[in-house]
C-alpha positions in Angstrom: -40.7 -9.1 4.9 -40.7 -6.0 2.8 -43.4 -6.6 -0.6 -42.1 -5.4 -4.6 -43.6 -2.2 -5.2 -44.5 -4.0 -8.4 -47.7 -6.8 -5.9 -48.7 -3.7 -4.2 -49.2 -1.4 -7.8 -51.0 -4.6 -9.2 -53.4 -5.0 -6.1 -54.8 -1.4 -6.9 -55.1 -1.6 -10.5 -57.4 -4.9 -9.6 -59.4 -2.8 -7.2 -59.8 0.1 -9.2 -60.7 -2.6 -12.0 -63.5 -4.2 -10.1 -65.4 -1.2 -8.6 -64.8 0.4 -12.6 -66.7 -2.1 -13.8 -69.5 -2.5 -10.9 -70.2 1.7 -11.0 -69.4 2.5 -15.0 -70.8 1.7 -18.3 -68.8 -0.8 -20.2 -67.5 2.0 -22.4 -66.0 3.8 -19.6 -64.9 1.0 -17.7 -62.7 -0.1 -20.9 -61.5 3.8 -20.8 -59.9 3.3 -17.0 -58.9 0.3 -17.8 -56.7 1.0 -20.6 -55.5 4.2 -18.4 -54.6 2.4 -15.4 -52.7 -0.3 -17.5 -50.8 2.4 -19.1 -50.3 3.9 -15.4 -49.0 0.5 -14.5 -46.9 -0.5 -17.2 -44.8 2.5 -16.3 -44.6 2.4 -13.0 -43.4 -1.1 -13.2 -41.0 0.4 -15.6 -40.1 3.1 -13.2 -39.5 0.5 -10.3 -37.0 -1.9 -12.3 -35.6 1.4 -13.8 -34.7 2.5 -10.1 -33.7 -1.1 -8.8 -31.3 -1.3 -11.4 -29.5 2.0 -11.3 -29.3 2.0 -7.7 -27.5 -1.0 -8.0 -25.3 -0.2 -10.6 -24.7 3.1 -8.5 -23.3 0.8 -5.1 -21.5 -1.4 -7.1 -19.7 0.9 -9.6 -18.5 3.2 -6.6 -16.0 2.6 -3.8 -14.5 4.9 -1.0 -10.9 5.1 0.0 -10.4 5.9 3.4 -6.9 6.9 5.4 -7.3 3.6 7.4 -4.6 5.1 9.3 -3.3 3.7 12.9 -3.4 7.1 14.0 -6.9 6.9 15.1 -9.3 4.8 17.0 -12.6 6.1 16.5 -12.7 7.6 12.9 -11.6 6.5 9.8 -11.4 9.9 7.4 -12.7 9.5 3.5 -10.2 10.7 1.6 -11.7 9.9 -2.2 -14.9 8.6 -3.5 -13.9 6.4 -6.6 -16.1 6.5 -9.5 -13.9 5.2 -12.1 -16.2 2.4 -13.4 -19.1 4.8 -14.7 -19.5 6.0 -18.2 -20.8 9.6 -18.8 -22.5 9.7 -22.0 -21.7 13.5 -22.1 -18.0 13.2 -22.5 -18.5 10.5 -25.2 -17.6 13.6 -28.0 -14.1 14.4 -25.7 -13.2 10.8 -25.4 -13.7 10.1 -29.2 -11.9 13.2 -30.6 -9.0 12.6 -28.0 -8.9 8.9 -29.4 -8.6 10.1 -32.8 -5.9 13.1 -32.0 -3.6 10.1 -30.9 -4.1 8.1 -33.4 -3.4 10.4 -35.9 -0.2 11.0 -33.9 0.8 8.0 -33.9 0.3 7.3 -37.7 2.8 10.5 -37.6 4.9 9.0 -35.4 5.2 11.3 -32.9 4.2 8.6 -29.9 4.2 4.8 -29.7 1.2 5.1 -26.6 -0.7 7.6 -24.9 -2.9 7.8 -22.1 -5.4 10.2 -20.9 -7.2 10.5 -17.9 -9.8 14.2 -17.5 -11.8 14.6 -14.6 -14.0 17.6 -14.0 -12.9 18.7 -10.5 -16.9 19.9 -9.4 -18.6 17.4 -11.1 -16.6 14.7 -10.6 -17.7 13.1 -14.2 -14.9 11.8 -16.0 -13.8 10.5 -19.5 -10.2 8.3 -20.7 -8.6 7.3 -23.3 -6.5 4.2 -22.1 -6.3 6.1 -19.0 -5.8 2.1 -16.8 -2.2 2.0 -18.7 1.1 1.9 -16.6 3.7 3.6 -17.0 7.1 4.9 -15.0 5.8 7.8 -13.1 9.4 9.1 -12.2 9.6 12.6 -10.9 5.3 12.4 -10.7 6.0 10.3 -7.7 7.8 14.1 -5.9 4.2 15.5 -5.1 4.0 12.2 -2.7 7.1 13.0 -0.9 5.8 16.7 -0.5 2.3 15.4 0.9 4.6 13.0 3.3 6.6 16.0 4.6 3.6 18.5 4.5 1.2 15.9 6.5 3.9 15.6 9.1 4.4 19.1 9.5 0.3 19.2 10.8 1.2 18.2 13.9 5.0 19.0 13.9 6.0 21.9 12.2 8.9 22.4 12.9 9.9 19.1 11.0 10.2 21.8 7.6 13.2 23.5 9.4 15.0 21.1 10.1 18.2 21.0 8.5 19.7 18.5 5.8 22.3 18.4 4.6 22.7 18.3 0.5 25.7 17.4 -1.2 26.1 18.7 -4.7 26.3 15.7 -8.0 25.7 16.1 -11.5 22.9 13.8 -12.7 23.5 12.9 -16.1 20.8 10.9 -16.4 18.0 13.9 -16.3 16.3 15.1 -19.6 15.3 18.3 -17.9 17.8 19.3 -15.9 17.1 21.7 -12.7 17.1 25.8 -13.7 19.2 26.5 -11.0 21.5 24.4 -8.7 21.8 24.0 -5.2 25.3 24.3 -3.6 26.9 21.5 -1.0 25.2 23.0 2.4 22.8 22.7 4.7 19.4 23.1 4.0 15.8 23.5 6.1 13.7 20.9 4.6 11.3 23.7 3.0 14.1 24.8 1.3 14.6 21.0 -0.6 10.6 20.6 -0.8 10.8 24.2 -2.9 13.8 23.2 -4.9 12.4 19.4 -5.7 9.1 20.0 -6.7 9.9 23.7 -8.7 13.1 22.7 -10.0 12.0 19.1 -9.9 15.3 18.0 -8.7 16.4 14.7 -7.9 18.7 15.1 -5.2 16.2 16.6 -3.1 13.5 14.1 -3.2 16.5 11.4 -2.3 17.6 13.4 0.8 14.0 14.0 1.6 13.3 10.2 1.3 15.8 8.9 3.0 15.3 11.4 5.8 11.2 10.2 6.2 11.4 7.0 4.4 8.2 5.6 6.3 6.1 8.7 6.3 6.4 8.6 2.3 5.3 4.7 1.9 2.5 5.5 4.5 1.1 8.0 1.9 1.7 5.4 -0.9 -0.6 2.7 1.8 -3.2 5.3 3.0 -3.6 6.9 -0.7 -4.2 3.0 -2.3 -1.3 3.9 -4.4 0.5 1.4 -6.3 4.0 0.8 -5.0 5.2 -2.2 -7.3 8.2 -1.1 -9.1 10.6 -3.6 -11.5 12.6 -1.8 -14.1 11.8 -1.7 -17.6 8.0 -2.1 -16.1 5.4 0.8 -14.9 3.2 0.5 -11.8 0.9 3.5 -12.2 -1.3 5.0 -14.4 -3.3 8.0 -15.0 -6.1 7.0 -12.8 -3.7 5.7 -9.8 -2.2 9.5 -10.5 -5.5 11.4 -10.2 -5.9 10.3 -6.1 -2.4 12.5 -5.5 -3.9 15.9 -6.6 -8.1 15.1 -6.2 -6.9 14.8 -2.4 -5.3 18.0 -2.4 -7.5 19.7 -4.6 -10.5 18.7 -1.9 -8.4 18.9 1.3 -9.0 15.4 2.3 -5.6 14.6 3.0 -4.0 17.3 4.4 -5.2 20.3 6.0 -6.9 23.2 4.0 -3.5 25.7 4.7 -1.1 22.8 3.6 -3.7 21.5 0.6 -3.4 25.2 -0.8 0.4 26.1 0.3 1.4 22.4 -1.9 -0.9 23.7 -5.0 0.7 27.2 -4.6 4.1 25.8 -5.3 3.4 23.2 -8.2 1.7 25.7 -9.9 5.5 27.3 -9.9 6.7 24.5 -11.2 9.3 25.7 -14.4 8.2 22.9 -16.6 6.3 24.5 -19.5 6.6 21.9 -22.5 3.6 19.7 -21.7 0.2 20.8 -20.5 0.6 24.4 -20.3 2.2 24.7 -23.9 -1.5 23.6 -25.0 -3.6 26.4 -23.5 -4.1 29.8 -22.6 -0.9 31.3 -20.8 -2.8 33.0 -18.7 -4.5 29.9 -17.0 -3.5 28.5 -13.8 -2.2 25.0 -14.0 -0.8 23.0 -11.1 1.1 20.3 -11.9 4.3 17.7 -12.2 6.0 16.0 -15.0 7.7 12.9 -14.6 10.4 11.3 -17.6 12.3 8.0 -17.9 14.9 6.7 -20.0 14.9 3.1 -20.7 17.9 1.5 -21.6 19.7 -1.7 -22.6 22.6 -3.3 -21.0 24.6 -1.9 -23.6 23.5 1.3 -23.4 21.1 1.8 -26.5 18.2 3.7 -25.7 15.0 1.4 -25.5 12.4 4.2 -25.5 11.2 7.1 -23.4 8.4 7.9 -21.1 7.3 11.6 -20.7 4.2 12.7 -18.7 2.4 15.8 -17.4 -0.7 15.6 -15.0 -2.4 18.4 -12.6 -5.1 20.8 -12.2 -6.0 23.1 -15.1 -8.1 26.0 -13.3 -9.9 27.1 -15.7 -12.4 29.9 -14.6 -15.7 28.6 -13.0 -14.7 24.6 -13.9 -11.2 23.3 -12.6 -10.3 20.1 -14.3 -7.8 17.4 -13.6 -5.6 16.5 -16.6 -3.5 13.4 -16.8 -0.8 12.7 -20.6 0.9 9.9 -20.5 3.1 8.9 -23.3 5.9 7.0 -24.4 7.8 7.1 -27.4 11.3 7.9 -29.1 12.3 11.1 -28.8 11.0 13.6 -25.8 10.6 16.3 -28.4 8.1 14.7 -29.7 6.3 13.7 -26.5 6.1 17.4 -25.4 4.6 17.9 -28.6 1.7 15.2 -27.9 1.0 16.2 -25.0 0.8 19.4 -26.0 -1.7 19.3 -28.4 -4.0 16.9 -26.4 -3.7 19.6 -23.9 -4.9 22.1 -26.2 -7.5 19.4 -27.6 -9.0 19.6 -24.1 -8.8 23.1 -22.9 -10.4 23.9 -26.4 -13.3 21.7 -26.4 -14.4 23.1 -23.1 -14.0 26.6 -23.9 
């Protein structure tokens, strides 16, 4: 049976009492005394101090592993999840990013928002709402690029393959592709490249249906959320941060593939959200996603934009996650926008 450290500091102090008061003058036995009983007093602070935050530390921190069938003898960490700690030195971001939204919403640029920062080497974090849901939409690409990449680690030549894409307008796309693929055939490279730059739908549905089980086996092994009913989200910020975190550490695929995926959504041709809010010259990987929600008549309900990635910003890479939804995507880009800029600014 293992004793409190708190018995054995009180069985000294005794001891040190009694042979005080048998070898010293009652003046300087009073002395020790009253410096031993300091001397105790905080070292039974000290010991509670400890027992406490080690067990807030356990409890407050969980590990998501592949848990993949894959392997027998090793189960590989992909994310360490510290989502239920508070850093008291983000307390200034999180209250200034609370107050830009609601002074854009009293403007009424945005109905909600969501904001989810995490410093990439620290691994402190702050939010703002960040446990929302939302529609992901065109976020959800980067999971059919990990599905297609993590294949291609022990089968390569699954990225030239050929697919076939047949060429339909998509009316239903805010931000339409810059350029257009023609009916043809395609390696599956070529419709990763296209999907995730352009961010084009018909891509990821080829894709999809092509590996439909390797793309819900990153969903399972990444604790993603996969609920989906329309007119209803099933992800938020947080959920979102697991996609790029893995890639940014190489937990989930391998270094080449991490860095070859972060390569090309740093190319991605959406500039309205996150990068409109900082420094042009700034690195950002990333991947919008937008929804329109409408009635059975056709009336426009409201509108979901979002913009989350990695901001590398020299010496301290951060993961930034806007979520928004609202009336008008003008508007939207403009929110997220300025909470980018909110961010990048504050850290400068």
């Amino acid at each position: 049976m293992v004793q409190c450290p708190i018995f054995k500091l009180t069985h000294v102090f005794l001891f040190v009492d009694w042979i005080a008061y048998n070898q010293s003058k009652e003046m300087k036995y009073i002395k020790k005394k009253t410096a031993f009983l300091a001397l105790l007093v905080f070292s039974i602070g000290w010991a509670l101090g400890f027992s406490y935050n080690s067990h807030k530390s356990s409890s407050d921190i969980s590990f998501i592993r592949e848990n993949s069938s894959e392997y027998k003898f090793i189960n590989p960490l992909l994310i360490i999840d510290n989502s239920n700690i508070d850093f008291e030195e983000y307390d200034e971001l999180q209250s200034k990013i609370q107050a830009k939204i609601e002074d854009l919403k009293k403007d009424g640029l945005v109905d909600e928002a969501s904001v989810y920062f995490r410093d990439l080497n620290t691994a402190k974090w702050t939010g703002v709402n960040e446990d929302a849901l939302y529609e992901p939409s065109s976020m959800m690409k980067v999971v059919t690029l990990l599905a297609y990449l993590h294949i291609a680690q022990n089968d390569p030549e699954i990225l030239t393959e050929k697919l076939r894409f047949e060429y339909v307008s998509d009316p239903g796309q805010q931000y339409k592709p810059s350029k257009n693929l023609s009916t043809g055939m395609y390696t599956a490279r070529e419709l990763l490249v296209h999907m995730i730059v352009d961010s084009d739908n018909r891509s990821m549905k080829i894709l999809n249906a092509h590996r439909p089980d390797k793309v819900m086996e990153v969903f399972k092994e990444l604790d993603l959320p996969m609920g989906f009913s329309i007119g209803h989200g099933f992800m938020s910020a947080v959920d979102y941060s697991r996609v790029f975190r893995t890639l940014y550490s190489s937990t989930y695929l391998s270094r080449s593939y991490s860095e070859e995926a972060l390569k090309l959504l740093s190319n991605t041709n959406f500039n309205l959200g996150l990068i409109a809010g900082m420094d042009g010259e700034i690195k950002v990987a990333h991947k919008f996603g937008e929804h329109t929600f409408l009635n059975n008549n056709g009336v426009v309900l409201r509108r979901e934009l979002h913009d989350c990635g990695i901001v590398y910003k020299p010496s301290s890479p951060y993961f930034l996650c806007v979520m928004t939804k609202g009336e008008e995507f003008k508007n939207l880009e403009k929110v997220i926008a300025e909470i980018s800029s909110l961010v990048y600014k504050e850290l400068m």
